[in-house]
N, C-alpha and C positions, 0 to 999 in steps of 0.2 A: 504494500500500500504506500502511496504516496505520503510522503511528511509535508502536508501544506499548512502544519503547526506554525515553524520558522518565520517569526517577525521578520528579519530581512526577505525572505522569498518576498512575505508579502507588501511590501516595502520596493521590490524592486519591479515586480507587478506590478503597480501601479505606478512606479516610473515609465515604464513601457507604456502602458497604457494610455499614460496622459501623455508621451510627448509624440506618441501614433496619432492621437486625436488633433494635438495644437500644430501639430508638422504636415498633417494632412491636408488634402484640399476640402475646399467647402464642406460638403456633408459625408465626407467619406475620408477616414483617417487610411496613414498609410499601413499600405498593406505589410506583412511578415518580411515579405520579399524585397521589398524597395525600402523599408527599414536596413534591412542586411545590407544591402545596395549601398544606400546611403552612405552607413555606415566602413563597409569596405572599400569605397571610392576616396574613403579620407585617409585609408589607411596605406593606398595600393604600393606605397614604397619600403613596406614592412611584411613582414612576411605572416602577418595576422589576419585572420578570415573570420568571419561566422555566418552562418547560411538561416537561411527565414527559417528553420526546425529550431534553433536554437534560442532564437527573438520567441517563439510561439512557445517553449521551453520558459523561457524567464515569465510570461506573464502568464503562464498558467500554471505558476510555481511550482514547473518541476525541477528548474536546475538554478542555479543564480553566475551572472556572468562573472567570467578567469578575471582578474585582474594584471593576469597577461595580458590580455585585450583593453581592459581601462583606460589603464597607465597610457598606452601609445594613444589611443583616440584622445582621453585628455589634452594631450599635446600637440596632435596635431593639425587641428585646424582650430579656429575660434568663432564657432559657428553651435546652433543646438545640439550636434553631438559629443563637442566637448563638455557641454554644460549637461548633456544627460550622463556621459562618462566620470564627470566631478561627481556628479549627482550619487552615480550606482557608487563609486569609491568612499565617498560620505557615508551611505548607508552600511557599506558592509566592514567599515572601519572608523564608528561613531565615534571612539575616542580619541582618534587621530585628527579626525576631520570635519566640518561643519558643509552640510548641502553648499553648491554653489547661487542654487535660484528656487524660488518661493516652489516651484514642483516636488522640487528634493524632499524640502524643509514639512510640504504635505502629504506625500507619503512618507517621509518617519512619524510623523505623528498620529498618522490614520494606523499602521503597523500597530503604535502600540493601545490603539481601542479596541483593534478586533485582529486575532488572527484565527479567527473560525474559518467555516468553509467559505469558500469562492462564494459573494456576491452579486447580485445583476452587476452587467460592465459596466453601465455609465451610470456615474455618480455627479450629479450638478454640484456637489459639495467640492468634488474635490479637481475639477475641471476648471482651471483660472479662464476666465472672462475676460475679452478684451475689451 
């Protein structure tokens, strides 16, 4: 059985989740695949990868991402995947690190009201509003 116990899983769920929604276009957040996309086009000079199984992996808390992978997307561009990469870094090393933008900062603290089962996806709560 899956551990969907783990405050960080749930924590980094909802990282994904909210910044597939805010990176998205109009009504339709980005997909698994163009997340990984994204993500690996900022990367292509390193030799780190991750494929939409693995995007689809972190928000439905079954795996939480390497920080093999972090670290470098942190750094590499200064764009929302660095700030989702500080983000996941913050969360799964709170006492090293504080989120870098208000996403981060609400999934740590959603993580620690609930980490029951999987809730419906979209939460108006925790979805920042432009």
């Amino acid at each position: 059985m899956k551990n969907i116990q783990n405050p960080n899983k749930r924590a980094i769920s909802d990282l994904v989740f909210a910044y597939r929604h805010i990176h998205g276009h109009s009504e339709r957040p980005l997909s698994y695949r163009d997340f990984a996309r994204e993500c690996n086009q900022a990367l292509k000079d390193t030799r780190h990868e991750i494929t939409y199984q693995s995007v689809k992996n972190w928000e439905d808390r079954v795996h939480i991402p390497r920080m093999s992978f972090l670290i470098p997307l942190a750094f590499s561009v200064k764009d929302w995947r660095s700030e989702f990469a500080l983000d996941a870094i913050a969360i799964l090393r709170p006492k090293l690190y504080k989120p870098a933008t208000y996403i981060g900062e609400r999934a740590m603290h959603r993580s620690k009201l609930d980490t029951g089962p999987l809730k419906a996806r979209y939460d108006p709560y925790f979805i920042p509003h432009s």
